[in-house]
DSSP file (Angstrom, degrees, kcal/mol; ACC not computed):
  #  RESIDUE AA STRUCTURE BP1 BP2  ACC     N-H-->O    O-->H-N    N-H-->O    O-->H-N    TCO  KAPPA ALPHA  PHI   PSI    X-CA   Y-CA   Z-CA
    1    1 A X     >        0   0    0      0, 0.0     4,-1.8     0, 0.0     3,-0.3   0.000 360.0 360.0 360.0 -34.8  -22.4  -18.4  -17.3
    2    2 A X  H >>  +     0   0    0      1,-0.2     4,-3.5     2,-0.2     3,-0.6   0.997 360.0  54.0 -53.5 -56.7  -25.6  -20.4  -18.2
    3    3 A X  H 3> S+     0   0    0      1,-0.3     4,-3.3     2,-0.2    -1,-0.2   0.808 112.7  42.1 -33.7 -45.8  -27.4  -18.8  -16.3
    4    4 A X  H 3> S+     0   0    0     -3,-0.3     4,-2.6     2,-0.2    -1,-0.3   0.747 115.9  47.5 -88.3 -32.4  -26.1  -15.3  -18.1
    5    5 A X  H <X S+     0   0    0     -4,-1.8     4,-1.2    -3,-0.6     5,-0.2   0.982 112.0  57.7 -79.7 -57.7  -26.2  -16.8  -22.0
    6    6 A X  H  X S+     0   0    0     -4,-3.5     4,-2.5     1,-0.3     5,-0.2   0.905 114.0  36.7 -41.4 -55.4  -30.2  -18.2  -20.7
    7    7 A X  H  X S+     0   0    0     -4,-3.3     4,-2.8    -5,-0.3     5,-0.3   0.984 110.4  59.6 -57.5 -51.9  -31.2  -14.4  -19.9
    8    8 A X  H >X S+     0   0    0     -4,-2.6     4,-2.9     2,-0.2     3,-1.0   0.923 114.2  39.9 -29.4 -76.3  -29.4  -12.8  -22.8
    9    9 A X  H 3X S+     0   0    0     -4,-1.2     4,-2.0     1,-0.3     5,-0.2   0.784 110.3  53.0 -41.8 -58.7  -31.6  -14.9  -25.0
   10   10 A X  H >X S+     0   0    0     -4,-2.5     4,-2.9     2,-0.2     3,-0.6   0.899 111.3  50.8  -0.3 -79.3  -34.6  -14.6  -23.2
   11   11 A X  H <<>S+     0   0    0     -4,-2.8     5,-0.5    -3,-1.0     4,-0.2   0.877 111.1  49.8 -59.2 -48.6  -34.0  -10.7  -23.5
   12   12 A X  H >X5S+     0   0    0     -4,-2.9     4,-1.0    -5,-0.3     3,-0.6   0.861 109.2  45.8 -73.4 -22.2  -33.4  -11.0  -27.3
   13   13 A X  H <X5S+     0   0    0     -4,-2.0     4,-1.8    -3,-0.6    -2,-0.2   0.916 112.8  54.5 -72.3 -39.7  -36.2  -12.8  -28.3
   14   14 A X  H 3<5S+     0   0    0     -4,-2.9     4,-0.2     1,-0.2    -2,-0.2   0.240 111.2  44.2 -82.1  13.2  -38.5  -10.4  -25.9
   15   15 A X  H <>5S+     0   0    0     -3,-0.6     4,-1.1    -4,-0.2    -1,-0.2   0.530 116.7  47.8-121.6 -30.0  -37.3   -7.2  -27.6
   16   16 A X  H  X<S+     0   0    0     -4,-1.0     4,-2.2    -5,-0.5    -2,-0.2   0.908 113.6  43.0 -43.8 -43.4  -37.7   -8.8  -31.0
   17   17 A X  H  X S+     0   0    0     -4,-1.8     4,-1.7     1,-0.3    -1,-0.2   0.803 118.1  50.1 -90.2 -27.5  -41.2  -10.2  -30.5
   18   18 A X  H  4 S+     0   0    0     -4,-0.2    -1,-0.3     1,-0.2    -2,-0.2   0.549 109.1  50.7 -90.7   4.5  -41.9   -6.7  -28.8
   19   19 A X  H >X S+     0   0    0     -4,-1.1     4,-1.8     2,-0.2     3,-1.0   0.896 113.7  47.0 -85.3 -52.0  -40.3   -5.0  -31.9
   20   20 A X  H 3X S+     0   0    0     -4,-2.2     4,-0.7     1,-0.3    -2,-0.1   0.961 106.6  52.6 -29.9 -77.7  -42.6   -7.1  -34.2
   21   21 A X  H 3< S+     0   0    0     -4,-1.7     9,-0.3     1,-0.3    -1,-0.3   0.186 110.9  49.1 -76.4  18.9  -45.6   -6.6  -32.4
   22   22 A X  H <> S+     0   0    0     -3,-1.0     4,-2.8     8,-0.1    -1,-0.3   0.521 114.4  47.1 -96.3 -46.6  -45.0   -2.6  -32.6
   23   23 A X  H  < S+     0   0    0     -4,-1.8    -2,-0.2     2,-0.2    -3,-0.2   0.544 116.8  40.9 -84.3 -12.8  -44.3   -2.8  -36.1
   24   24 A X  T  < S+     0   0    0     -4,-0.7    -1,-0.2    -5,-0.1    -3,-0.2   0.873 130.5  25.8 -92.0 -37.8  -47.4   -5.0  -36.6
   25   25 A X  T  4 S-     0   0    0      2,-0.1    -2,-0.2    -4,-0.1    -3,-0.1   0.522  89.7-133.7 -91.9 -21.6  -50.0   -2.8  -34.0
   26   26 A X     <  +     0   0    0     -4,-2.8     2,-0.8     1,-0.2    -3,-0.1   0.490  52.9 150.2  87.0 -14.5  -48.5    0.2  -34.2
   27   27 A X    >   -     0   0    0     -6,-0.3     3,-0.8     1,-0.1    -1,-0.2  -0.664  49.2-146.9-113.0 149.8  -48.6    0.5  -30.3
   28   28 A X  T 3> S+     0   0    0     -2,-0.8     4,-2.1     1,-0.3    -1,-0.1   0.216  91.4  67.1 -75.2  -8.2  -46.5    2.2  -28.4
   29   29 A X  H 3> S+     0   0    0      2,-0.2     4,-0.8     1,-0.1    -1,-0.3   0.993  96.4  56.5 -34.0 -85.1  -46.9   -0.3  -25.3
   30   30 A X  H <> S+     0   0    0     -3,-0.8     4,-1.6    -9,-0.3     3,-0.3   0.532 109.5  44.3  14.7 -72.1  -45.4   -2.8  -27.1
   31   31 A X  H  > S+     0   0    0      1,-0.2     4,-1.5     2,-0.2    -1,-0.2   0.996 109.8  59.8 -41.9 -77.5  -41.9   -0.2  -27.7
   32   32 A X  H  X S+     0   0    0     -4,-2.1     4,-1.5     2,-0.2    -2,-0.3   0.605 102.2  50.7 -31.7 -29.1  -42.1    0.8  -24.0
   33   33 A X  H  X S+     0   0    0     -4,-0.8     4,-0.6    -3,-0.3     5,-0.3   0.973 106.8  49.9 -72.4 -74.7  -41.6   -2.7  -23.0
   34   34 A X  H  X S+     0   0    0     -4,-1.6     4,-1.5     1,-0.2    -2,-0.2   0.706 113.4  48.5 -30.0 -46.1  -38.5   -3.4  -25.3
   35   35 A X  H  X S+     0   0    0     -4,-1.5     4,-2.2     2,-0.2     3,-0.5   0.950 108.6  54.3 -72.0 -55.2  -36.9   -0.1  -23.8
   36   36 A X  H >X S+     0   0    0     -4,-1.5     3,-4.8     1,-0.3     4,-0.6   0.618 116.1  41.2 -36.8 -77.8  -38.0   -1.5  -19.8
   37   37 A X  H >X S+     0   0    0     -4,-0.6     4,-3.2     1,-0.3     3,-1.4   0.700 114.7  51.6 -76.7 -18.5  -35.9   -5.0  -20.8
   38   38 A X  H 3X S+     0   0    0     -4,-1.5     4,-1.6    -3,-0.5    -1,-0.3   0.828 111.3  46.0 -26.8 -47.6  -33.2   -2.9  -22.4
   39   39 A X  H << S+     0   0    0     -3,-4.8    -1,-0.2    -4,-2.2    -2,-0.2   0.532 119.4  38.7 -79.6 -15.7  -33.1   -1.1  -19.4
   40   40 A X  H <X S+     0   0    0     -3,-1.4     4,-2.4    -4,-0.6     3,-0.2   0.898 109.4  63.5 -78.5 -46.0  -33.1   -4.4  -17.0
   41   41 A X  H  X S+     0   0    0     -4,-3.2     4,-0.9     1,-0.3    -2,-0.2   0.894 103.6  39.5 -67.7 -41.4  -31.2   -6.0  -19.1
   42   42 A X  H  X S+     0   0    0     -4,-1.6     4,-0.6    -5,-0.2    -1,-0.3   0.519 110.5  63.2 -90.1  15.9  -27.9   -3.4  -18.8
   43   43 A X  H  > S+     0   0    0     -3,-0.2     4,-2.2     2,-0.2    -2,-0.2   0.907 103.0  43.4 -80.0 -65.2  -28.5   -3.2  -15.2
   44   44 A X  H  X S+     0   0    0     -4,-2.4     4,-0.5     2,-0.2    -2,-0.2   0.358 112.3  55.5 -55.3  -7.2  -27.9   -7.0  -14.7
   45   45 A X  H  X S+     0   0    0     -4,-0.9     4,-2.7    -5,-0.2     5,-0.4   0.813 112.4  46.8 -76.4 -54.0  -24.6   -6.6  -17.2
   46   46 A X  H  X S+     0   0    0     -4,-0.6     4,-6.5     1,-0.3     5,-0.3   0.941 114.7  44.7 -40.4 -60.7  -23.6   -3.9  -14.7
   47   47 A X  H  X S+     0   0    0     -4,-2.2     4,-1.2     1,-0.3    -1,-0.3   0.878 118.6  39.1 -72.4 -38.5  -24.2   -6.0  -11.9
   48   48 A X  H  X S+     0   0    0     -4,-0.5     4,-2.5     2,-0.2    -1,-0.3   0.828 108.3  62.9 -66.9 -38.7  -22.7   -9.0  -13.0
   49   49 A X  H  X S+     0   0    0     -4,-2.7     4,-1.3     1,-0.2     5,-0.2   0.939 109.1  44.1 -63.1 -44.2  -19.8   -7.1  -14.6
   50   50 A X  H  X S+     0   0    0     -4,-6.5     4,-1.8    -5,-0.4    -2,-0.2   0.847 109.2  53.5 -79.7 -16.9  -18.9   -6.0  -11.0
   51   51 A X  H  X S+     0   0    0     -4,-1.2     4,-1.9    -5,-0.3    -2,-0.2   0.837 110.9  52.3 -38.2 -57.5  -19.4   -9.2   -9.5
   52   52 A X  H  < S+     0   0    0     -4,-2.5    -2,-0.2     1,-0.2    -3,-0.1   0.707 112.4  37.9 -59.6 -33.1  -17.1  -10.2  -12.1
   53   53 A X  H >X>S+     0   0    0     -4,-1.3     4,-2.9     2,-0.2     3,-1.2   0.695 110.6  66.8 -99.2 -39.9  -14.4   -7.8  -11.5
   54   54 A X  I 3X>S+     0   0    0     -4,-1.8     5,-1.0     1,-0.4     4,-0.8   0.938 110.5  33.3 -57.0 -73.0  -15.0   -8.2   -7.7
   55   55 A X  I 3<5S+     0   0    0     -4,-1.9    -1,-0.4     3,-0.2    -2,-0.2   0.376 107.7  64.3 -27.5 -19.6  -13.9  -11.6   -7.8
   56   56 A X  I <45S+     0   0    0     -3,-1.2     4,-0.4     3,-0.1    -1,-0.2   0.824 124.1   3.1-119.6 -64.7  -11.5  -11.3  -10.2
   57   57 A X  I  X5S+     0   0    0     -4,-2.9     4,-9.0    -3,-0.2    -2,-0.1   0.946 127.8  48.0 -72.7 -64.2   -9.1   -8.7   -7.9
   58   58 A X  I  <<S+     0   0    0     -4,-0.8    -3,-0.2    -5,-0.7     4,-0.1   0.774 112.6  44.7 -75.7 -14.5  -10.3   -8.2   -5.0
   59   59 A X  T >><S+     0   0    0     -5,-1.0     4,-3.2     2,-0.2     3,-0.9   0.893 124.2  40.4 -66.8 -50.4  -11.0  -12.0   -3.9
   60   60 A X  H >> S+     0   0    0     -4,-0.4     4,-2.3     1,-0.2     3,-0.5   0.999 112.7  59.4 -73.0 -58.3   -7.1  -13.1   -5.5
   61   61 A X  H 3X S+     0   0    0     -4,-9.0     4,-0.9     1,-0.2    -1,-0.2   0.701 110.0  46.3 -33.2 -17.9   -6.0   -9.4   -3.8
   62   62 A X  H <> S+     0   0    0     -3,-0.9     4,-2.2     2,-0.2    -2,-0.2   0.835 108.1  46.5-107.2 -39.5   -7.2  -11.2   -0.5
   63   63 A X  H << S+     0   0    0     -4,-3.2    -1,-0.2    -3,-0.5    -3,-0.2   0.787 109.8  57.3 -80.2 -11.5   -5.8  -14.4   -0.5
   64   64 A X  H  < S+     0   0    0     -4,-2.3    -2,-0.2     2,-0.2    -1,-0.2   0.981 112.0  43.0 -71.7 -47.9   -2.3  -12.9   -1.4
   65   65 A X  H  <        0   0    0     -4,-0.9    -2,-0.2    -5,-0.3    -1,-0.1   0.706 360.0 360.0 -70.2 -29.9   -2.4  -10.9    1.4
   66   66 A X     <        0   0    0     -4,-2.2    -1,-0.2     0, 0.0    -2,-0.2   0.477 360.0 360.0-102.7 360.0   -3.8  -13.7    4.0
């Protein structure tokens, strides 16, 4: 879960600072980056969220069963 808070933050400071720095420069790098970690970023919620779920059922389904 640290791990997970450390990256959120990370992620929010780097679409802020890249939000900024569109809004000061006016280029459109700048945006394009802030959608890529947008785009990392709910790819690693995915992946974690099924991680999450995997464990959560199927790991208890399996030691009920054995």
């Amino acid at each position: 879960m640290l791990i997970l808070r450390l990256v959120l933050i990370l992620a929010a400071i780097s679409i802020v600072l890249s939000g900024g720095l569109f809004i000061l420069t006016r280029n459109r790098r700048y945006l394009s980056l802030a959608w890529q970690i947008v785009r990392l970023l709910i790819f690693l919620l995915l992946i974690f969220g099924l991680l999450f779920l995997l464990e959560r059922y199927a790991l208890v389904a399996w030691r009920i069963l054995v």
